[in-house]
N, C-alpha and C positions, 0 to 999 in steps of 0.2 A: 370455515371451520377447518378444512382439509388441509387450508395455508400454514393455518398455526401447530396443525401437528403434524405436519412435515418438517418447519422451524425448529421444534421441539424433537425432532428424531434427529435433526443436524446437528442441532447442538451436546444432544446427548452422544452422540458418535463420536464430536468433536473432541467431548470430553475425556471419552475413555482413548482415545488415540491420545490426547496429554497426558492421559495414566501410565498407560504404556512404555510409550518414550518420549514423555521428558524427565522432570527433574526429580526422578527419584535413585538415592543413594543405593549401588548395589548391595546385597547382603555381603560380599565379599570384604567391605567396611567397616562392617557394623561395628567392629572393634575398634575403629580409629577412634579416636577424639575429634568431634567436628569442631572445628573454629569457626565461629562466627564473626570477631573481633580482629581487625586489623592488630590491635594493641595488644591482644592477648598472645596474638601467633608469632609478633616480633618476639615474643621471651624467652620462645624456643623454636627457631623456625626447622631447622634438620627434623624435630618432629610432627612437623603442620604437612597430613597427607590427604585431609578433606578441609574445604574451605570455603564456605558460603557466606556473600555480599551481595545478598540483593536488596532492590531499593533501597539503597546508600547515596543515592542521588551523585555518583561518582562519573566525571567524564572523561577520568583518564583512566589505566591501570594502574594503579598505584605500584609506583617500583620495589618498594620493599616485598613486594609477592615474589619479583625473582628471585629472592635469599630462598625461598621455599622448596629447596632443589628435590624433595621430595614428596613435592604435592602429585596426586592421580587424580584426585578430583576439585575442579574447579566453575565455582557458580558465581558466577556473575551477571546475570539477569535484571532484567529491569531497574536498568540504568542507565547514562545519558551517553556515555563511551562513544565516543566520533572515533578512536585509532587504537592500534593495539601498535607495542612495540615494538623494535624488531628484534630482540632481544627476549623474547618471548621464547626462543627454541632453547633457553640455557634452564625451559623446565621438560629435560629430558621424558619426565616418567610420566605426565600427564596422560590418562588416557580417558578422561571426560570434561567435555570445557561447554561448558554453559553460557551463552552471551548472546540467548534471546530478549527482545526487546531493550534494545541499546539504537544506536545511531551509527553504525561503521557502512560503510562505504567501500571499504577494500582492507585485504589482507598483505602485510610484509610478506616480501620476501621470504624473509626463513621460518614465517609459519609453515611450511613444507615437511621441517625438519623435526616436527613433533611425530616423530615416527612410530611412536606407540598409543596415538591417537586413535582409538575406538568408536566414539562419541561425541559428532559436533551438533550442535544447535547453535544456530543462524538464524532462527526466525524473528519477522519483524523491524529488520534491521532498514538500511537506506541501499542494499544491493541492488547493483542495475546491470551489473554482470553475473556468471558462475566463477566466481575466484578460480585462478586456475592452481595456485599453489594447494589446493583440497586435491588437485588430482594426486601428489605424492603422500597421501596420507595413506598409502597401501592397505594398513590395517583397521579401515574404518568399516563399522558394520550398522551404521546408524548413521544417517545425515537428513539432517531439517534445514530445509530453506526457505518452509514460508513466509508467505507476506511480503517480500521484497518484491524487485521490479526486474527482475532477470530477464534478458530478451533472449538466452542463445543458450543452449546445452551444449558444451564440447563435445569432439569426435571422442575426446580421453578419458567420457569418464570411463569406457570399458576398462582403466586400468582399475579400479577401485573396486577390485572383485570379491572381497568379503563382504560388499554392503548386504544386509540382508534385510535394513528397511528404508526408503527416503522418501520424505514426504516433499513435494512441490508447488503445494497447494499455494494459490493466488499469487501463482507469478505471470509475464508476460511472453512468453516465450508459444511457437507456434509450431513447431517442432520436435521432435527428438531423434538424436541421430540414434541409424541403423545400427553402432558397435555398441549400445546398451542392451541387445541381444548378451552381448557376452560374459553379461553380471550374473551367471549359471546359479549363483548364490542368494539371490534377490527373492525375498517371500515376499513383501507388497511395498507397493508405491501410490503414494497419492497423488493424484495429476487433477485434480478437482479446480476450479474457476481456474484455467491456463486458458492459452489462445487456440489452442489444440482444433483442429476440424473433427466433424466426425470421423472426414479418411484417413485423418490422420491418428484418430484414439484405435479407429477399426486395425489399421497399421500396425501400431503398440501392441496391442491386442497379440496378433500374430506374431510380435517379434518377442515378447515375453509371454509364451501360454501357461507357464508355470509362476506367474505370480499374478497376487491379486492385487489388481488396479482397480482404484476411487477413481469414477470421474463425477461430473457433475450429474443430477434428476434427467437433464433436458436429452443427457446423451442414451440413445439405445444401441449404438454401435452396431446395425444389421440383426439384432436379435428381435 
């Protein structure tokens, strides 16, 4: 009995962490006009600044989205996307990009250069690294990587020092470097089913005492 409502307390956790942050539209928006429609957004693209495709069963990027020079929000979710373009950084003003549950593998080049990137969601994808062009996303304050296959945390993400939430839940990685101390700005992080040892959650622990970290039931980390 104890099994099923502990299942039932994960999932319901699970849940309200997708309330949180994922795919909801800021009120800063509200005003936009959402496009849902490839065809509708082509008729005016200078004014397409929210844009949601999900399950369109799409496996490219469709290139008429880069006419959208002034899109900030982009959802593209649950969909079949193997590659992004590289061409991708001519949508200067993007600062929410949505492309969990897709199929990528890696990032261009000049996805770097979306510098006003806030908001990435990566989860569920076919990652078996940490992209390392996410480290130049200075301004990001929100990064999901679950469900991929990541074996290694760069020494750099301490440059990405506005993040203030990342989730890493069910990746492979058994580590975390020491310069993640220096994300000053970091209220929680999920490290849950990773390869993590206890001495090395007990570690975490001490290198960020100001944020709250998820690990798995199993872990007590010396408490």
């Amino acid at each position: 009995m104890y099994k099923y409502i502990n299942i039932a307390v994960f999932l319901f956790l699970f849940f309200i962490v997708e309330i949180n942050y994922g795919q909801t539209i800021p009120s800063s928006l509200d005003t936009c006009h959402r496009y849902t429609s490839l065809e509708e957004a082509n008729k005016a693209p200078l004014n397409v600044r929210v844009l949601t495709l999900q399950r369109n069963k799409l496996t490219t990027i469709p290139t008429s989205i880069l006419k959208f020079k002034n899109l900030v929000y982009l959802d593209l979710s649950k969909n079949k996307i193997t590659s992004i373009p590289n061409e991708i950084n001519v949508l200067s003003k993007l600062e929410i990009l949505n492309l969990n549950k897709n199929r990528i593998s890696d990032l261009p080049a000049s996805f770097g250069q979306l510098i006003h990137l806030k908001k990435l969601y990566l989860s569920k994808n076919y990652l078996s690294h940490f992209p390392l062009e996410i480290l130049e996303l200075t301004n990001l304050t929100v990064l999901v990587l679950n469900q991929n296959e990541i074996t290694t945390i760069p020494y750099g993400i301490q440059d990405l020092k506005a993040l203030t939430y990342i989730d890493f839940w069910y990746n492979n990685f058994t580590s975390l470097p020491e310069s993640i101390k220096n994300l000053t700005n970091l209220k929680e992080i999920d490290l849950r089913v990773t390869g993590l040892s206890p001495a090395e959650k007990k570690k975490t622990i001490e290198l960020l005492p100001n944020t709250e970290i998820h690990y798995s039931n199993s872990c007590n980390c010396g408490y």
